[in-house]
C-alpha positions as CSV (number, residue, x, y, z in Angstrom):
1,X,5.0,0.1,29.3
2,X,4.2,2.1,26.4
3,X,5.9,2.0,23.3
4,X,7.1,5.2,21.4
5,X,5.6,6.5,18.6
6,X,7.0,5.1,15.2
7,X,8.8,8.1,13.5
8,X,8.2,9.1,10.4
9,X,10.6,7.4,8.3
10,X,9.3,4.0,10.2
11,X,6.0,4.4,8.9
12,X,7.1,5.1,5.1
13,X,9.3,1.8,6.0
14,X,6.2,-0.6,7.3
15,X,3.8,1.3,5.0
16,X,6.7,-0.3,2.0
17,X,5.6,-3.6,3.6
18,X,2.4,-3.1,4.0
19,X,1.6,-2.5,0.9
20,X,3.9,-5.1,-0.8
21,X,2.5,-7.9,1.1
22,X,-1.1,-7.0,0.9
23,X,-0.6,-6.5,-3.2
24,X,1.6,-9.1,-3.7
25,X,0.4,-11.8,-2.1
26,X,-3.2,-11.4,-3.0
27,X,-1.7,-11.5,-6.8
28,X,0.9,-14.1,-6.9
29,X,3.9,-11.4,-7.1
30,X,6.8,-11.9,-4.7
31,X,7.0,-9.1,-1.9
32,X,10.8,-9.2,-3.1
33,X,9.7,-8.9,-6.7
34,X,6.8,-6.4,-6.0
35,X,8.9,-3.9,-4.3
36,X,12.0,-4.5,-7.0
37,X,9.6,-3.7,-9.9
38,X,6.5,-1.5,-8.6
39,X,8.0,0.4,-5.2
40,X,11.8,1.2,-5.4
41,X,12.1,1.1,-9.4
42,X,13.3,4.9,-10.5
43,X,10.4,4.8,-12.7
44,X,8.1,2.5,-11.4
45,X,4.9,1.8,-13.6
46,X,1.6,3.3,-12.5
47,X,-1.2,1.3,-10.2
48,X,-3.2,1.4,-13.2
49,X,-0.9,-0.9,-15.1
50,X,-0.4,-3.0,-12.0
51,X,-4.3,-3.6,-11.5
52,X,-4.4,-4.1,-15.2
53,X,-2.1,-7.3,-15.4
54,X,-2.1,-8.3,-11.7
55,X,-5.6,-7.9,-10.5
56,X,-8.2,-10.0,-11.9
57,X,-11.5,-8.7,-10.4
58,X,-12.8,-5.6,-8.3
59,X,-13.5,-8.2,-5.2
60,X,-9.7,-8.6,-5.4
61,X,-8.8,-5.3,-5.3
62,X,-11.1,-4.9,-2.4
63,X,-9.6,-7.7,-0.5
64,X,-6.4,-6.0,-0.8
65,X,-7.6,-2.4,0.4
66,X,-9.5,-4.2,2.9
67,X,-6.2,-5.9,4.4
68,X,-4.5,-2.5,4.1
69,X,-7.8,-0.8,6.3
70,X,-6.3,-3.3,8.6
71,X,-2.7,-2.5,8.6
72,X,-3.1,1.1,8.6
73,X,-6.1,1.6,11.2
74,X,-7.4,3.5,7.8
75,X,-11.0,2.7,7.2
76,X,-11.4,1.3,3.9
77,X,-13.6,4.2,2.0
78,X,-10.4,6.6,3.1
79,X,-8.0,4.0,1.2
80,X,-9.7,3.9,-1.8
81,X,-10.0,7.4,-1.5
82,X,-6.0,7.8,-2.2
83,X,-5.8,5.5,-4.8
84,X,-5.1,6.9,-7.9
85,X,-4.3,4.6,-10.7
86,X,-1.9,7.1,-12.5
87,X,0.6,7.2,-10.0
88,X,3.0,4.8,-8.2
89,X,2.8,3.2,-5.0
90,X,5.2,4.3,-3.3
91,X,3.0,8.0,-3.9
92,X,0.3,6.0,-2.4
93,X,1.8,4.8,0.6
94,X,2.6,8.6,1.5
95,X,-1.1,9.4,0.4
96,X,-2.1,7.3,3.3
97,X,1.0,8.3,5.5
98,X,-0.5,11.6,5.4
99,X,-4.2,10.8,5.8
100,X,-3.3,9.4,9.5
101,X,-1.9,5.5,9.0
102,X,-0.5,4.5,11.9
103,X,-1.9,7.0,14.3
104,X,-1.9,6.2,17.6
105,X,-4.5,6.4,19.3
């Protein structure tokens, strides 16, 4: 039995996760405190500062995107295409909503 395509707001909701876990535990941020302070804030700080006090090398960053190529059936290049350190995650996350994460196949 097939299942039935996730809705819209599902995706933005397992994109959240997605993106908390592959961020925060590749960084040694809580999902909890990740999503408190860099995805539901009102005014959440940019990726930029994120990466700037979180990520320690470009091989980490790539093990992140590379984890989020898996979540999201995205390939990797397309990932790294939509981020864009100025803005916040959660604008990210819909980047990638819209570029075709999750599409069934």
């Amino acid at each position: 039995m097939m299942e039935a395509p996730l809705s819209w707001l599902e995706k933005r909701k397992k994109m959240r996760g997605d993106i908390a876990d592959a961020f925060a535990s590749r960084t040694g941020t809580g999902v909890d405190a990740f999503l408190e302070v860099f995805y539901d804030s009102p005014s959440p700080p940019a990726i930029g500062e994120f990466i700037g006090h979180y990520i320690p090398d470009a091989d980490t960053l790539s093990e992140i995107l590379s984890a989020l190529s898996k979540k999201t059936g995205l390939t990797f290049g397309k990932i790294k295409t939509h981020l864009h350190r100025e803005e916040s995650f959660a604008q990210f996350g819909e980047h990638l909503l819209r570029a075709g994460a999750y599409r069934e196949t």
